[in-house]
C-alpha positions as CSV (number, residue, x, y, z in Angstrom):
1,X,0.0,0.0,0.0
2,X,0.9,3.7,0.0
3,X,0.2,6.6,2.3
4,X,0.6,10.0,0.6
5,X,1.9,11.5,3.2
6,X,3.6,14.5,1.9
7,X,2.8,18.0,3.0
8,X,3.8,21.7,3.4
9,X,2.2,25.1,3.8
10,X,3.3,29.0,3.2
11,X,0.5,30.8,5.2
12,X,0.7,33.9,2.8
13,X,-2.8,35.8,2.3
14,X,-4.4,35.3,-1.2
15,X,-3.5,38.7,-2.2
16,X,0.1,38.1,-1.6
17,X,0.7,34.7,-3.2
18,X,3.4,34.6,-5.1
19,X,3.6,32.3,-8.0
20,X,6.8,30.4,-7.0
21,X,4.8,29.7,-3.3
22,X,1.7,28.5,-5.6
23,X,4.0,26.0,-7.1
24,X,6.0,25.3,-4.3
25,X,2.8,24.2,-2.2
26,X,1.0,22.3,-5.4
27,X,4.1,20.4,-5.8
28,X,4.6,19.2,-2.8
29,X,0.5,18.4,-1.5
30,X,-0.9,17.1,-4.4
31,X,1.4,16.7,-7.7
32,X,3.7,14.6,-5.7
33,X,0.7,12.4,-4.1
34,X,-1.1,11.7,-7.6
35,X,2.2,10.4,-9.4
36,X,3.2,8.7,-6.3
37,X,-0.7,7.0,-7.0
38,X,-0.5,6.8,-10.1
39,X,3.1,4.8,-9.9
40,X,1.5,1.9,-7.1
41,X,-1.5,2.3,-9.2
42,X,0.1,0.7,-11.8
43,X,1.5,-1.9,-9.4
44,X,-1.6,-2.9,-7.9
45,X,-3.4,-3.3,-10.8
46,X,-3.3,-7.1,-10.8
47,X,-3.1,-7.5,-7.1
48,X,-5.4,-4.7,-5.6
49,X,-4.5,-2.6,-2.6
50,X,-5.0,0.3,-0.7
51,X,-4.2,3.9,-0.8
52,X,-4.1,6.2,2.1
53,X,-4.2,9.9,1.0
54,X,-3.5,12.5,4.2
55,X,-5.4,15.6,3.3
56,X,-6.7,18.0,5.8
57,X,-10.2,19.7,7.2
58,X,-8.8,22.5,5.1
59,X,-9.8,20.9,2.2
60,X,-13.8,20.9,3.7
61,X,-13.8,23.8,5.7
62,X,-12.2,27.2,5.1
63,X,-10.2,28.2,7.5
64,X,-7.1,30.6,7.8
65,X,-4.5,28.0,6.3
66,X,-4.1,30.0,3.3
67,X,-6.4,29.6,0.0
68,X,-3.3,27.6,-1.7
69,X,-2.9,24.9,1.2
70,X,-7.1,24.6,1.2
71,X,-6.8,24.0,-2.8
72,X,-4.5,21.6,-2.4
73,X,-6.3,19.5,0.1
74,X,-9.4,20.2,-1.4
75,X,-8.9,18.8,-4.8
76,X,-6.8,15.5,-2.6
77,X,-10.3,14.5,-1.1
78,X,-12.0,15.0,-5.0
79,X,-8.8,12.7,-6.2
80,X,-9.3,10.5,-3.4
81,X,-13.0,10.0,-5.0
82,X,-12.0,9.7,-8.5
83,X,-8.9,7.5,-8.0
84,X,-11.6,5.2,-5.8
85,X,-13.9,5.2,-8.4
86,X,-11.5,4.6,-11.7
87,X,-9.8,1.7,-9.7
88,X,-12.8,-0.2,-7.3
89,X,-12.9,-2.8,-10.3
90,X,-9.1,-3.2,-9.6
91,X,-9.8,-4.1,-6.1
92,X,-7.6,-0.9,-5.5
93,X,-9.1,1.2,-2.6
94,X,-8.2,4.9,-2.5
95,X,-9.0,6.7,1.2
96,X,-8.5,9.8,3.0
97,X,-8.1,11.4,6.1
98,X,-8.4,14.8,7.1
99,X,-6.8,16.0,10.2
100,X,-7.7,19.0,12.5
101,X,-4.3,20.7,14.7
102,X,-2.2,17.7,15.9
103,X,1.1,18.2,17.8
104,X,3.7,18.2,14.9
105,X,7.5,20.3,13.9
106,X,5.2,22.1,11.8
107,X,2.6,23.0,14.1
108,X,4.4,24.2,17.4
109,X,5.3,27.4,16.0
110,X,1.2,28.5,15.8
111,X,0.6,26.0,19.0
112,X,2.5,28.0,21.3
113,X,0.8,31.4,20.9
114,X,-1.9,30.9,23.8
115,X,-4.2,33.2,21.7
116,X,-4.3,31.1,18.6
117,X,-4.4,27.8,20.2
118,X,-7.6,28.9,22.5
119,X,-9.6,29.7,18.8
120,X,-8.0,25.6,18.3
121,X,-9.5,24.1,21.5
122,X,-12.9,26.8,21.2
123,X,-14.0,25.2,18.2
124,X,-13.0,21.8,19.0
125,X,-15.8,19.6,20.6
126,X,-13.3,17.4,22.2
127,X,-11.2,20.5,23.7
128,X,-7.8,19.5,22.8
129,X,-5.8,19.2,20.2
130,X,-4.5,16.0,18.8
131,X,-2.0,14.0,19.8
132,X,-0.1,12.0,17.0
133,X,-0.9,8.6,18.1
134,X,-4.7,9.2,17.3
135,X,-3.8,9.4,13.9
136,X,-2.4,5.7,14.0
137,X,-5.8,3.9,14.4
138,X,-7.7,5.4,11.5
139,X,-4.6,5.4,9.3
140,X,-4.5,1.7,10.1
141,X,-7.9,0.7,9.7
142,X,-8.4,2.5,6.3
143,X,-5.0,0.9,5.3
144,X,-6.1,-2.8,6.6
145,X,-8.9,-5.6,5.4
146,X,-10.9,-4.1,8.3
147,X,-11.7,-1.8,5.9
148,X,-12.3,-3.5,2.7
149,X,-15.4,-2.5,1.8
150,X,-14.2,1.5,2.5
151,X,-13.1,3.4,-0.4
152,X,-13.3,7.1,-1.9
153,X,-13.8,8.4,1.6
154,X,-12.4,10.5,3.8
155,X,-12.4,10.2,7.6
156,X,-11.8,13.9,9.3
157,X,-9.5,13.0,12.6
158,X,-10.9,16.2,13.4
159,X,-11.8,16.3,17.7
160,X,-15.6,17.4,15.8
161,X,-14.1,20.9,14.4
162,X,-15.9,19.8,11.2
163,X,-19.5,19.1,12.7
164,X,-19.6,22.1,15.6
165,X,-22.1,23.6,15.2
166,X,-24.1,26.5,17.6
């Protein structure tokens, strides 16, 4: 199997996006993870497998990520669907997950403004953000025969910040 795991961000305002940043960000969050598909694609075509796509709640929400990151995870979740769809008769299933904040190198920098990691925990039902290891059982399970019957979808590892409502 494969997980697209891949992933970067340059959290520049639309109005100041450069074009080497737009690049930089499509490249790395999506380019990379449909060739990378498209390569064990080819290998699983006999055999069938399973794909596991990492995109983000920013692909179903907007949020202040940036409208470059969002694009990118956006149109993962619709490649997820198509890839899933193209390649059920292969026996090749094609997942996602979307994650919410989860302690990362790349996410300590916002985590430790107090301010900014309130607005995290305010509109997350579960009051937290995520702790790595929580990613393991749903990456797992959409990677495994548990989950055979489970493609084109994408499962938000989100603490409910996709489904808060008032």
């Amino acid at each position: 199997g494969l997980v697209n795991n891949a992933g970067m961000n340059i959290r520049s305002k639309a109005l100041d996006v450069t074009e080497d940043e737009w690049e930089t960000i499509q490249q790395t969050n999506l380019k990379s993870a449909f060739f990378f598909a498209q390569e064990i694609g080819k290998r699983m075509q006999e055999t069938g497998g399973s794909i596991l796509n990492i995109a983000s709640v920013a692909g179903h929400v907007a949020l202040r990520t940036g409208v470059v990151y969002a694009t990118t995870k956006a149109a993962m979740i619709q490649m997820t669907k198509v890839l899933a769809l193209e390649w059920g008769p292969r026996n090749i299933r094609v997942n996602a997950i979307g994650p919410w904040y989860f302690k990362t190198p790349l996410t300590e920098p916002l985590l430790k403004d107090p301010t900014y990691l309130q607005e995290i925990v305010d509109v997350t039902p579960l009051g937290r953000v995520g702790e790595l290891e929580e990613l393991v059982g749903p990456a797992v399970f959409l990677s495994s025969a548990s989950a055979r019957y489970v493609t084109g979808q994408t499962l938000y590892v989100d603490g409910g910040m996709t489904i808060k409502g008032f």
